[in-house]
GUNUMI-768236 format. One line per field, with one value per atom (N, C-alpha, C): residue number from 0; residue in one letter; y, z, x; chain. Coordinates in steps of 0.001 Angstrom, whole numbers. Layout:
! residues N
num = NUM|...
residuo = A|...
north = Y|...
up = Z|...
east = X|...
cadena = A|...
This chain:
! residues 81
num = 0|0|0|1|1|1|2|2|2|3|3|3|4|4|4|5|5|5|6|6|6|7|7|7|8|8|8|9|9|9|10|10|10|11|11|11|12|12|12|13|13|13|14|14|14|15|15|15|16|16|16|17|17|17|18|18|18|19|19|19|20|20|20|21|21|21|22|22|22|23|23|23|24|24|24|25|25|25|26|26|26|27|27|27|28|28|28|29|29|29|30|30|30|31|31|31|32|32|32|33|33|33|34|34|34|35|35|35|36|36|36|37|37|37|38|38|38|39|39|39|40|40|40|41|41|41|42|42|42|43|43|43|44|44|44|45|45|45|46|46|46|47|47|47|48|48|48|49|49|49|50|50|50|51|51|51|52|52|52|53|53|53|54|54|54|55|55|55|56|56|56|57|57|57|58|58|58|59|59|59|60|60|60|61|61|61|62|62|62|63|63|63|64|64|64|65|65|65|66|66|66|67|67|67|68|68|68|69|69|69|70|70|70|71|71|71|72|72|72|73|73|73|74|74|74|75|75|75|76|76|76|77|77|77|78|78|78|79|79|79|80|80|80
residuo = X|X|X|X|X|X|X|X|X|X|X|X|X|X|X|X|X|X|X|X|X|X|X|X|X|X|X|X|X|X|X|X|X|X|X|X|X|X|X|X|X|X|X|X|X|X|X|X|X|X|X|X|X|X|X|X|X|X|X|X|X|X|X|X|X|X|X|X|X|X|X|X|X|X|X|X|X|X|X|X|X|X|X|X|X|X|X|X|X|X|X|X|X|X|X|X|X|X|X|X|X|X|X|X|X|X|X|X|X|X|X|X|X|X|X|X|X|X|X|X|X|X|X|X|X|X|X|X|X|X|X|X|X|X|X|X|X|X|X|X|X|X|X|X|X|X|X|X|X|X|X|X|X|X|X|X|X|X|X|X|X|X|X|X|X|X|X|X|X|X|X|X|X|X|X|X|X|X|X|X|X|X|X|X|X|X|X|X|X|X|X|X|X|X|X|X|X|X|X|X|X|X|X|X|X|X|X|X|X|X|X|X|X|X|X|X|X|X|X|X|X|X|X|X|X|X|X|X|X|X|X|X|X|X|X|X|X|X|X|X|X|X|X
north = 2673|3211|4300|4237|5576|6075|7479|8514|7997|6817|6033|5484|5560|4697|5752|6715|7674|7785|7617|7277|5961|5395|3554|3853|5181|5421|6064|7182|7891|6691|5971|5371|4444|3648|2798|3256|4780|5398|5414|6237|6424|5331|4113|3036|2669|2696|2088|3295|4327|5618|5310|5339|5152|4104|3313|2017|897|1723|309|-504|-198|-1473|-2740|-2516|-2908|-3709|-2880|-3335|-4649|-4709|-5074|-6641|-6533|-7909|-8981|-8171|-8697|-9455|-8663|-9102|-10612|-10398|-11668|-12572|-12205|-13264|-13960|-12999|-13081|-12157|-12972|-12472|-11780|-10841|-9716|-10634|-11861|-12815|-12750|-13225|-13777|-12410|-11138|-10600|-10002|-9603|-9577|-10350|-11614|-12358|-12153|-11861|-11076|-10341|-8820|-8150|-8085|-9158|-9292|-8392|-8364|-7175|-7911|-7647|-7969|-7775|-9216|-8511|-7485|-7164|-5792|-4538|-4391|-3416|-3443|-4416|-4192|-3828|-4383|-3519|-1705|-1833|-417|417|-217|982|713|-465|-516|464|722|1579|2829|3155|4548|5046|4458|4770|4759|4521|4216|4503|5262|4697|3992|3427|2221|2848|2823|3553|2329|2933|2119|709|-134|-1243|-1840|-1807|-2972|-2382|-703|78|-86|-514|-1007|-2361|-3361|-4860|-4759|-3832|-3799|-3261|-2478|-1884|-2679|-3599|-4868|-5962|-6010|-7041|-6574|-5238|-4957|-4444|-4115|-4318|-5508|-6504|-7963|-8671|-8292|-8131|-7898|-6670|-5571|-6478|-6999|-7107|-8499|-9272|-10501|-10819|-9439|-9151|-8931|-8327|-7531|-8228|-9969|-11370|-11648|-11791|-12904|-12194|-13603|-13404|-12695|-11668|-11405|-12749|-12624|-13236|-13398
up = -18865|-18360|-19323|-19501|-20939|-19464|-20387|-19927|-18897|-19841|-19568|-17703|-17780|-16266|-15243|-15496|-14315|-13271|-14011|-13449|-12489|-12967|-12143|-10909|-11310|-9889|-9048|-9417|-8466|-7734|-8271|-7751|-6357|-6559|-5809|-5273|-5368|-4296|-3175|-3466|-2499|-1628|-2541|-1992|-570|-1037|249|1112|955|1922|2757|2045|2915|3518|3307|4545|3738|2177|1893|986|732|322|1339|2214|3390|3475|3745|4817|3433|1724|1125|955|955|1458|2264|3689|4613|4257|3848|3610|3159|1890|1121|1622|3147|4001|3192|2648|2098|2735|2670|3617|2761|3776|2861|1915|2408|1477|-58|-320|-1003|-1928|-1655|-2592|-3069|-2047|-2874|-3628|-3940|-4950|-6433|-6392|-7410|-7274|-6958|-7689|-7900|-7789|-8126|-7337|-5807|-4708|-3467|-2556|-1133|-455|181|1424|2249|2380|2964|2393|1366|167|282|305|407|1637|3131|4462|4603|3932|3692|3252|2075|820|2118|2902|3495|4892|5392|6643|6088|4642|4702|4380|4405|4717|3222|2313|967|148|-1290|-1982|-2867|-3525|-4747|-5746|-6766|-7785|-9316|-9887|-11505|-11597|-12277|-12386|-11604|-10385|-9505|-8696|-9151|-8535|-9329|-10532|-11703|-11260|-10898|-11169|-9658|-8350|-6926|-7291|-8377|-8469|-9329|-10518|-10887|-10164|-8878|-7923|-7003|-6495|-5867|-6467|-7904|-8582|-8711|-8867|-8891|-7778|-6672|-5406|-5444|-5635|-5001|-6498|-7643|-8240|-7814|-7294|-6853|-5705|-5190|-3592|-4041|-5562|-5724|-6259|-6645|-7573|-6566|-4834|-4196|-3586|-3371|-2935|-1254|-1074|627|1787|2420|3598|4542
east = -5094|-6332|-6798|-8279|-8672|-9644|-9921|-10524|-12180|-12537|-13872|-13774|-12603|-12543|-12290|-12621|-12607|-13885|-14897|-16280|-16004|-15709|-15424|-14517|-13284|-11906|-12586|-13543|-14261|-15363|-16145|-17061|-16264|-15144|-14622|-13788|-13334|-12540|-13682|-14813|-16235|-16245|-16361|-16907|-16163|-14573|-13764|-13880|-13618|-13323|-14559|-15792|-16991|-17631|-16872|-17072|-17871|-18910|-19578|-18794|-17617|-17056|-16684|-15933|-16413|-17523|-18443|-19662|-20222|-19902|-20208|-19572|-18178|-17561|-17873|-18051|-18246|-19934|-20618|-22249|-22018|-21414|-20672|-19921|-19583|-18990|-17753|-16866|-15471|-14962|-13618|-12108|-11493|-11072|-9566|-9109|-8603|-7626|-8573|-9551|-10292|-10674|-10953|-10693|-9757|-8801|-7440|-7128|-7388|-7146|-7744|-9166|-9591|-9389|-8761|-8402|-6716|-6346|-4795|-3630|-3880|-2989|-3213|-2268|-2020|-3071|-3507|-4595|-4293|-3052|-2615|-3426|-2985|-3316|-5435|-5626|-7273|-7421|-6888|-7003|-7146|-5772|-5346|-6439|-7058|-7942|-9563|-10073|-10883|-11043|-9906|-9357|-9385|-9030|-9010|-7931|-6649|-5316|-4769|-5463|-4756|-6222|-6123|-7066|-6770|-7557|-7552|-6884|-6342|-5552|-5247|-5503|-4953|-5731|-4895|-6128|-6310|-5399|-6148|-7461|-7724|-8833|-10310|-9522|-10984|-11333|-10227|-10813|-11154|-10997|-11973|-13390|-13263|-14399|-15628|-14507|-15794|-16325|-15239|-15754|-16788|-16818|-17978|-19062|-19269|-20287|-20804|-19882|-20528|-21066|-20712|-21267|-22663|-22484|-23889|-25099|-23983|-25461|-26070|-25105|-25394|-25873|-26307|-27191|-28274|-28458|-29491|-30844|-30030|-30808|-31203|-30797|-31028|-32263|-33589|-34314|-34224|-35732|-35133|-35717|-35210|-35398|-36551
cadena = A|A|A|A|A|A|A|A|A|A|A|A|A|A|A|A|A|A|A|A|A|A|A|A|A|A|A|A|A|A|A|A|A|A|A|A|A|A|A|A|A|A|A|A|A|A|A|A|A|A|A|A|A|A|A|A|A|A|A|A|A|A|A|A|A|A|A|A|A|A|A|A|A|A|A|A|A|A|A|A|A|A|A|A|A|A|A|A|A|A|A|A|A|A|A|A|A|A|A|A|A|A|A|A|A|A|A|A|A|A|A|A|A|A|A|A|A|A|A|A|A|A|A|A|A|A|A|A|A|A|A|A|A|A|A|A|A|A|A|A|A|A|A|A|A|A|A|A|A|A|A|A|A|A|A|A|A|A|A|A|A|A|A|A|A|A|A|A|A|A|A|A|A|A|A|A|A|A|A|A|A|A|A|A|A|A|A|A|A|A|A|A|A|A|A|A|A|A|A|A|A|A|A|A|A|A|A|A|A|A|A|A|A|A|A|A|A|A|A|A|A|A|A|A|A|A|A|A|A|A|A|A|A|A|A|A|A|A|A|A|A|A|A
């Protein structure tokens, strides 16, 4: 991990502590299972960081944090409703 990814630990610590990582999954209508898989950790481990009870840490806190960027940007293409 370099110095560069501290911006990215802070952003996706926020994200889970504050519920919109969460609320961002779910939008996406994917299961704990399914992104624990991208980011390479136990659906346990994503419960945990979603509840509050754990934060995200090291790389598997970067590759949660490129998945819900890829999320939010892939909410952000789709036409509204």
């Amino acid at each position: 991990m370099v110095r560069t990814d501290v911006p990215q630990l802070v952003w996706v610590r926020d994200a889970a502590m504050s519920g919109s990582a969460r609320q961002a999954r779910t939008e996406a209508r994917l299961t704990l299972s399914e992104i624990a898989e991208l980011c390479e950790v136990d659906p346990s481990t994503v419960w945990r960081w979603e509840q509050g009870k754990r934060a995200p840490r090291g790389e598997a806190a970067l590759r949660y944090a490129r998945v819900l960027r890829a999320l939010a940007s892939r909410d952000s293409r789709e036409p509204a409703a």
